[in-house]
C-alpha positions, 0 to 999 in steps of 0.5 A: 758711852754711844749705846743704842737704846730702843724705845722700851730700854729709852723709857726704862733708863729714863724712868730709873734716872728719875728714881736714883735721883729723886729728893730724899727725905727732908732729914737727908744725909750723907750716908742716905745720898751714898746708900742711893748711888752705891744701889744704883751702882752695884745693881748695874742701873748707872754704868761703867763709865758714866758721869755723875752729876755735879756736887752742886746738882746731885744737892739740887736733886736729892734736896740737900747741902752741897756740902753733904753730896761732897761726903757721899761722893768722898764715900763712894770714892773710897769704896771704889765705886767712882773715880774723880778725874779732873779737867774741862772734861772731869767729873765723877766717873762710876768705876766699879760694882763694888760688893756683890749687890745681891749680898749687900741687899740681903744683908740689908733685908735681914736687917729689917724686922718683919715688921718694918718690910711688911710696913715698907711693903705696905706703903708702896703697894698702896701708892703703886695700887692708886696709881695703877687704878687711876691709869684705868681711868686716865690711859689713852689707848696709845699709852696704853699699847706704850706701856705693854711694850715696856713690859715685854722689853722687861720681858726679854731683857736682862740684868740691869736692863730688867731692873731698868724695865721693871722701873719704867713699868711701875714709873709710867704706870704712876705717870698715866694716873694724871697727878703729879703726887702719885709719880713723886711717891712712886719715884720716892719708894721705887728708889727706897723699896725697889731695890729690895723687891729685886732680890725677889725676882732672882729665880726664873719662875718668879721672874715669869710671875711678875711679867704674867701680873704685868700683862694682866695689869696692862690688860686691866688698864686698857680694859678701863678697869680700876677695880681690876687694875688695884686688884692686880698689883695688891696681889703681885705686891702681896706676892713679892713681898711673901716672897722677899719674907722668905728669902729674910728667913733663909738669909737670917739662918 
């Protein structure tokens, strides 16, 4: 759409394509292919106008039958979030936001027992942990001086443009830990989990936490302390998610 990206917004919008695309789990359905996509579209992550990848390739990258890309984009189309345009330059198109997001992803949290958000919220602090304890050990100094411009780009932007930021961070956070494994998780989970965490960080003072545990892990990493590293996001975790419980209270009455 001939938008200029800077370095931190590049890194960021690169990062959150990772995670809208990432395979699904192996039983994959329609239904999950078109929950993906509709999250990205309704939080602003994939924009007005931008073209979607093929039926053939969104079943390569969600690892599923090109038959069952076919049905979530045919979901999407009637829901009036893409538009389908024919011709040599056709494709699907993102057209609308749909619902607001956050409405439709609170619903979602209420949905969730205590339970199942405390195990979701178990799991990707877990790999998001090893991930930031191993970038202690592995990060140049470089990388290092990287990954604290993405997080004061997220710092200063925005809308989509901060959830594009807060995927970079936990992204590149993964890369730097060296093992392939650990980034096809975070990808996984920041595609899956990530969109709930954002409810959390609507208020302004929460926003101003999360960005305050972001430098104190960049600090950590090019402190080369893993112990710290691990430290740092188990409680910014642990704190969102206390967070995200509340607001499940709040939606719930």
């Amino acid at each position: 759409m001939g938008m200029s990206w800077g370095p931190g917004a590049a890194a960021a919008r690169s990062a959150t394509h990772a995670a809208i695309f990432a395979p699904l789990a192996p039983a994959g359905r329609a239904d999950a292919v078109a929950q993906r996509l509709a999250d990205a579209i309704q939080l602003g992550l994939l924009d007005q106008g931008e073209r979607l990848p093929t039926e053939q390739e969104l079943g390569r990258q969600f690892g599923v039958a090109t038959v069952t890309a076919r049905e979530a984009l045919e979901t999407l189309r009637s829901a009036g979030l893409i538009e389908t345009r024919r011709g040599r330059a056709g494709g699907s198109f993102v057209c609308g936001s749909g619902d607001d997001a956050r409405v439709a992803l609170e619903s979602r949290l209420a949905a969730l027992s205590r339970v199942e958000l405390r195990d979701k919220a178990l799991i990707y602090g877990l790999v998001a942990a090893g991930a930031a304890e191993r970038a202690a050990l592995f990060a140049t100094p470089d990388e290092v001086e990287s990954l604290s411009l993405l997080v004061e780009h997220g710092v200063t932007a925005s809308g989509a443009a901060a959830r594009r930021a807060e995927n970079g961070i936990r992204l590149e956070v993964a890369a730097l830990s060296r093992s392939a494994r650990l980034v096809s998780e975070q990808v996984r989970l920041q595609a899956e989990f990530g969109p709930l965490l954002w409810i959390a960080l609507h208020e302004r003072t929460v926003v101003a936490g999360n960005a305050a545990r972001h430098r104190r892990l960049v600090e950590a990493i090019g402190a080369e302390s893993p112990e710290q590293a691990r430290a740092v996001v188990v409680e910014q975790v642990g704190w969102l998610t206390d967070r995200l419980l509340a607001i499940r209270e709040t939606v719930e009455r």
